[in-house]
C-alpha positions in Angstrom: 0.0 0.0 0.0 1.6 3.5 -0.9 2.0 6.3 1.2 -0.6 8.1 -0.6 -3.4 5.8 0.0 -2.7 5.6 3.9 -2.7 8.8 4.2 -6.3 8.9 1.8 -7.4 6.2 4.0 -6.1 8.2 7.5 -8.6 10.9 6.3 -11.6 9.3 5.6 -11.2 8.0 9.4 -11.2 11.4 10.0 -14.1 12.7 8.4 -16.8 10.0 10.0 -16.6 7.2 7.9 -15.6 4.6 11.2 -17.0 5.0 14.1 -16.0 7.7 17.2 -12.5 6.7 18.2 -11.6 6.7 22.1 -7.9 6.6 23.1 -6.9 5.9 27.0 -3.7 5.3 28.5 -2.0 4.1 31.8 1.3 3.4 33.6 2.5 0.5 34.3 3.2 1.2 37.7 2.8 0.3 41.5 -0.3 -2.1 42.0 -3.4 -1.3 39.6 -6.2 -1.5 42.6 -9.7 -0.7 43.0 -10.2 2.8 42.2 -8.3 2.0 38.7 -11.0 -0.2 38.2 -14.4 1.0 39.1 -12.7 4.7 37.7 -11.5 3.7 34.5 -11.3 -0.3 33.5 -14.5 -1.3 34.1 -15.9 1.6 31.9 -14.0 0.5 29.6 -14.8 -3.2 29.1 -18.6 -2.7 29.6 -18.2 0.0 26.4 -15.8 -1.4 24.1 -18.4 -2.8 21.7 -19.5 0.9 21.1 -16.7 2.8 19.4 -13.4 2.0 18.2 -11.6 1.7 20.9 -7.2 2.4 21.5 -5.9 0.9 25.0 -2.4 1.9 25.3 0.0 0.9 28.1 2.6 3.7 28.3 5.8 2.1 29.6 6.9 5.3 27.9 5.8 7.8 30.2 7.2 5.6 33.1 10.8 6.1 32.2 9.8 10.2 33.3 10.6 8.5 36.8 13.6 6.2 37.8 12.5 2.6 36.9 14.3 -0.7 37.7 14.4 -2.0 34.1 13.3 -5.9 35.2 10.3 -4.3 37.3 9.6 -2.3 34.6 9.3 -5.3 32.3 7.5 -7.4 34.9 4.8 -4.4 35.6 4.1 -4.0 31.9 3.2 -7.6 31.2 1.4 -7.3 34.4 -0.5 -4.6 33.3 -1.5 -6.2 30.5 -2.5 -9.3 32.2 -4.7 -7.0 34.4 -6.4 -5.6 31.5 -6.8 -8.7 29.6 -8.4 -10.4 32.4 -10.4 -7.3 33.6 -12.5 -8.0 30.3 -11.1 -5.7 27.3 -10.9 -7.9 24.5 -8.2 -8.2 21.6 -11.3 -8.6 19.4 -13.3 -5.6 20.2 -10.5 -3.1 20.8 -6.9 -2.5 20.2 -4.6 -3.2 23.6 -0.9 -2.8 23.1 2.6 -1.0 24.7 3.2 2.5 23.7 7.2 1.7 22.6 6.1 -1.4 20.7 4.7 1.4 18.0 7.9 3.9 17.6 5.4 6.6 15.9 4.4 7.8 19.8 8.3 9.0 20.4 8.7 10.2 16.8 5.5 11.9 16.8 6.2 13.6 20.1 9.5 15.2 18.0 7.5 16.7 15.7 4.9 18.2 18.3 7.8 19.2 20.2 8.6 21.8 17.4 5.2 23.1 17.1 4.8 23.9 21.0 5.9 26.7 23.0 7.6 25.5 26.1 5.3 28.2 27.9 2.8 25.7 27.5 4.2 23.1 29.4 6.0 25.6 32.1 2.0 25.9 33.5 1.1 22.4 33.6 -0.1 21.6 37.2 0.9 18.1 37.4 4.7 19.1 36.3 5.1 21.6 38.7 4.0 19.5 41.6 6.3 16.8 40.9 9.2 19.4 39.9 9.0 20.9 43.6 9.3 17.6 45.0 12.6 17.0 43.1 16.1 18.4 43.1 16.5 17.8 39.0 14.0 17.8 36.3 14.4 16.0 33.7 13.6 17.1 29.9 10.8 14.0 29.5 9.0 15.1 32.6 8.3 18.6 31.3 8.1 16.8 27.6 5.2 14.7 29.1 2.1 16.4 27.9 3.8 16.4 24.8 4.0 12.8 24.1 0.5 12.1 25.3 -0.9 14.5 23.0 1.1 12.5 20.1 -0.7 9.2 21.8 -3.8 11.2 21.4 -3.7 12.8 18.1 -1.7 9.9 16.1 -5.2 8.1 16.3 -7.6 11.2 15.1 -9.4 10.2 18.5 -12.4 12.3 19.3 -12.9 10.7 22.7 -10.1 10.7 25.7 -11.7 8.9 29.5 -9.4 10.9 32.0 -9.7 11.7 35.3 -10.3 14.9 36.5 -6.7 15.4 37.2 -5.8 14.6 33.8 -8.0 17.1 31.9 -5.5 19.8 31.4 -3.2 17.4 29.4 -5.7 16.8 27.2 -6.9 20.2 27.1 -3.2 21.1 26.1 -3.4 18.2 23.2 -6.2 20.4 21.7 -4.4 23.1 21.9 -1.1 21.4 19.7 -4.0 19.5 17.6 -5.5 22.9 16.8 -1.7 25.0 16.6 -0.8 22.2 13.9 -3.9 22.0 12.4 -3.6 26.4 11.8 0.1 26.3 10.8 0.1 23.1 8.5 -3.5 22.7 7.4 -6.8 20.4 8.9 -4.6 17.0 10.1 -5.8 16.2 13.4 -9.1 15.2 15.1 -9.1 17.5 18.3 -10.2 15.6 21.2 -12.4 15.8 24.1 -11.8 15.2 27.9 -14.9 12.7 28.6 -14.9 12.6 32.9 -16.7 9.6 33.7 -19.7 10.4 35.6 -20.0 7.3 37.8 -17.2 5.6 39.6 -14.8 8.2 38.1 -13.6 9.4 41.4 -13.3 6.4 44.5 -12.0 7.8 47.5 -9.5 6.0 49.9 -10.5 3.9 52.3 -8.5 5.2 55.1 -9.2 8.8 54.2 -12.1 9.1 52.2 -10.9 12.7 51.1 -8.1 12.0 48.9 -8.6 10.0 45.5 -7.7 6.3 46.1 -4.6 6.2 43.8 -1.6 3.4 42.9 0.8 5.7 44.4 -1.0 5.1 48.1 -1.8 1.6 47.5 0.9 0.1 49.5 -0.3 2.1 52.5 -2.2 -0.6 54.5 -6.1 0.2 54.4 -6.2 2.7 51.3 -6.9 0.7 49.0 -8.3 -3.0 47.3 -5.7 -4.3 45.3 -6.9 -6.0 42.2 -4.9 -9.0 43.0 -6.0 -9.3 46.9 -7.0 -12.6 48.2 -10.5 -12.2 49.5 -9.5 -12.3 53.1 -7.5 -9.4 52.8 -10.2 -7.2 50.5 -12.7 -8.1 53.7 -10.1 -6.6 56.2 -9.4 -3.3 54.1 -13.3 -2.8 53.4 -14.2 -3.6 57.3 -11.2 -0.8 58.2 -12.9 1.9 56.1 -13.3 5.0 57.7 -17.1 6.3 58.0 -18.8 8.6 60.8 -21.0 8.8 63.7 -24.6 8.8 61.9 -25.4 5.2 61.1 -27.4 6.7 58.1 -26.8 4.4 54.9 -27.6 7.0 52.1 -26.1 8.8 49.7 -25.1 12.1 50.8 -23.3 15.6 49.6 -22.0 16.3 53.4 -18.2 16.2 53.3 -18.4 14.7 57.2 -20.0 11.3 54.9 -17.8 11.2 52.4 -16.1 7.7 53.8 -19.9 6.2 53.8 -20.8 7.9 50.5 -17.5 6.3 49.0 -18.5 2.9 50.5 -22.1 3.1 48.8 -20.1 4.5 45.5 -18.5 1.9 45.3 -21.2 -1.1 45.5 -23.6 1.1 43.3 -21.0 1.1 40.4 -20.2 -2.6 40.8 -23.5 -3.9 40.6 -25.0 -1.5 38.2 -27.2 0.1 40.5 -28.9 3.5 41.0 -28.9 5.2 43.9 -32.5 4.4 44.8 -31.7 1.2 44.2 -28.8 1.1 46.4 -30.7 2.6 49.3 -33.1 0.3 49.0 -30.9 -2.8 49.0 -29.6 -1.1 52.7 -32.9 -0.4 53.8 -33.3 -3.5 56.4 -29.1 -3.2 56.9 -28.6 -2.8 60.7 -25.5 -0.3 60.5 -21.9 0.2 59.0 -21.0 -3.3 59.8 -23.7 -4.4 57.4 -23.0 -2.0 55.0 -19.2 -2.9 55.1 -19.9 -6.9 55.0 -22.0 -6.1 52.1 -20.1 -4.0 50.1 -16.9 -6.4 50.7 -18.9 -9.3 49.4 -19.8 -7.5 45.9 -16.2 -6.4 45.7 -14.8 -10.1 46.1 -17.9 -11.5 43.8 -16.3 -8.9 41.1 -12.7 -9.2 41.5 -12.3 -13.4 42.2 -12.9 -14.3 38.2 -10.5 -10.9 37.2 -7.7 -12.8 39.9 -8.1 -16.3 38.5 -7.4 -15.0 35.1 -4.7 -12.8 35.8 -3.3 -15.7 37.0 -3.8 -18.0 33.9 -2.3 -15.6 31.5 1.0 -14.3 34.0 1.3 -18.1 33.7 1.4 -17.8 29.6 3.7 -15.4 29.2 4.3 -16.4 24.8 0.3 -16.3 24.3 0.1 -12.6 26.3 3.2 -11.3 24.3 1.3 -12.9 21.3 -2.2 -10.9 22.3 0.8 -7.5 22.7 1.7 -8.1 19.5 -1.4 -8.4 17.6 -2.5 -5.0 19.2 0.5 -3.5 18.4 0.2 -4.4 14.6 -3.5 -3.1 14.8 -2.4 0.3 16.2 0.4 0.2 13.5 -1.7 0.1 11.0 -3.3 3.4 12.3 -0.5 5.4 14.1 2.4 5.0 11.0 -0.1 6.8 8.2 -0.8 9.6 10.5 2.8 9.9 11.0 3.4 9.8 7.5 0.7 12.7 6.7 1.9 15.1 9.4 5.9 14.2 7.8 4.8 15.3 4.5 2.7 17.9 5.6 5.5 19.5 7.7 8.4 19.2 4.7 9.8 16.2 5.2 10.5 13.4 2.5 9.2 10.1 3.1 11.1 7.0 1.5 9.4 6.2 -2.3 7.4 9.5 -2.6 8.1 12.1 -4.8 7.1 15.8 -4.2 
C-alpha cells in the first residue's frame, strides 16, 4: 500500500466514515487497585463494543521517573494481564505498549517543534512533581507532549481521564488545533470525557483524597486488584465512616467515607442510587454496609484474579495478544505519521514531491 493511500485512508477515518474513536492510557506502575477499576477499567470493558476503541500501556511515560528495568518489564506484562483479564478484548478493541509502536516517540519530535515550552511551564501536574525534586528532567516537562502524540496519532475524538488529567488533554487540543492552523486540517481535536459514575473512589482510610496506585501500598487505602479475598474483607471492614449510622447517599463532606462505601457497590453492581438505598434499607448499620459491600467487591474481583493468573502463567500467548495489538495500532498510528511528515516538509522513502 503507498503512502498516498494511507494517508487517503487516515482521512476518511477522520471525516466520520468509522466509528468515534476513544484513546486511553496508563502506567505501568505500582499495583493497579480498585479505584483503577471501578474509575476507568470497568468503563472501559462494559463499552468497548460501542466505538473503536485504543488501550495503550505507556511504559513510555514511566521512564519520566527512575525505573528498575526488570520491574519495569514485569509491571508491563502485568499490566496487561490485568487488562486482559479485567474484560477488554483483543477482538473488540486494540490493547498494546506504547514503545512497541515507535510513531508515539517520533511523533512527540515533531509536536515538540510546534509547542511553546510556555505551555508546558504551566502544567499543574509538572510543577508538583518538579517541587518535589532536586533535578527535572527534559521528558517530565516533555510529558504532555508525548501524550498529545498518543492522542492525536489516532484522530481520537474521545479521551476517558480523570479529573486530574484534563489539562493534558486540554493542552493536546491546543497542539491539535496550533498544527492544524500552521500546517493545514490533520488532526481530530479531542475531548476530555470525565466519567460520571465511579470516576472518582476515594481511599478507604481517608475518604478525602482520590484512592490512587501511588498510596496503594499504604495498608487500608486501598483494594488491590490482586488481593486474596480475606484481605479485601479486612481493608473494606477498616474503612473510615462517621458517627450517623445513616446508609444514604449524601453531599456532606463529614459522609464522604460512607458515600464512598455506597459509591462503590452502586457502580459494581450496576445500580442507581435508589436502588442502592433500598438494598440497605433493612441493613442494621456500618457493619452491614461494610460486609455487604466487601462481598460484591470479592464476587467482582475473584474471576478478574483467577485470570490474571492464567495468563501471568502464559507469558508467549500474552506477548502474542501484545503483539497483535500492536500491529493493529500500527496500521493506524504509522499513516498519520506519514501525513503530518509530509505535511511539515519532510521526505518520506518512495514518494516524490
Amino acid at each position: 500500500m503507498t503512502t498516498e493511500i494511507k494517508i487517503q485512508q487516515a482521512r476518511a477515518d477522520m471525516s466520520g466514515e468509522t466509528r468515534r474513536r476513544v484513546f486511553s492510557g496508563i502506567q505501568p506502575s505500582g499495583d493497579v487497585q480498585l479505584g483503577n477499576y471501578l474509575g476507568a477499567i470497568k468503563g472501559w470493558a462494559d463499552r468497548q463494543a460501542e466505538k473503536e476503541n485504543f488501550f495503550c500501556i505507556v511504559d513510555l511515560h514511566a521512564l519520566t521517573t527512575p525505573q528498575d528495568p526488570d520491574e519495569l518489564r514485569h509491571q508491563t506484562r502485568s499490566l496487561a494481564a490485568m487488562l486482559f483479564a479485567a474484560g477488554l478484548d483483543p477482538d473488540k478493541s486494540t490493547i498494546f505498549i506504547q514503545s512497541h509502536v515507535t510513531a508515539h516517540a517520533e511523533g512527540c519530535w515533531l509536536l515538540n517543534c510546534v509547542t511553546p515550552v510556555g505551555w508546558l511551564e504551566r502544567m499543574t501536574q509538572f510543577k508538583e512533581k518538579a517541587d518535589n525534586q532536586e533535578r527535572v528532567s527534559t521528558g517530565l516537562l516533555d510529558y504532555p507532549v508525548l501524550m498529545a502524540g498518543d492522542i492525536i496519532l489516532y484522530d481520537a475524538h474521545e479521551v476517558p481521564v480523570g479529573e486530574d488529567q484534563r489539562q493534558h488533554v486540554e493542552l493536546a487540543r491546543d497542539i491539535a488545533q496550533r498544527f492544524n492552523r500552521i500546517y493545514g486540517d490533520t488532526f481530530v481535536v479531542p475531548e476530555a470525557v470525565i466519567p460520571e459514575i465511579g470516576g472518582r473512589v476515594m481511599g478507604l482510610n481517608d475518604p478525602s483524597v482520590k484512592m490512587s496506585k501511588s498510596f496503594s501500598h499504604i495498608r487500608g487505602h486501598a483494594v488491590r486488584l490482586l488481593d486474596e479475598p480475606d484481605e479485601i474483607d479486612r481493608s473494606i471492614k477498616r474503612a473510615v465512616t462517621d458517627n450517623e449510622n445513616e446508609i444514604r447517599f449524601s453531599d456532606d463532606p463529614e459522609r464522604a467515607g460512607v458515600n464512598n462505601l455506597l459509591g462503590i457497590y452502586k457502580v459494581i453492581t450496576d445500580k442507581t442510587e435508589a436502588e442502592v438505598e433500598s438494598d440497605f434499607a433493612d441493613a442494621r448499620g456500618y457493619g452491614d454496609l461494610k460486609k455487604r459491600v466487601a462481598e460484591v467487591v470479592i464476587e467482582a474481583l475473584t474471576p478478574i484474579r483467577e485470570r490474571y493468573n492464567r495468563l501471568m502463567g502464559d507469558v508467549e500467548e500474552l506477548d502474542r495478544l501484545l503483539e497483535r495489538g500492536a500491529d493493529q495500532a500500527r496500521a493506524v498510528a504509522d499513516p498519520k505519521l506519514d501525513e503530518v511528515k509530509h505535511r511539515m516538509g519532510l521526505i518520506l522513502p518512495g514518494r516524490k514531491g
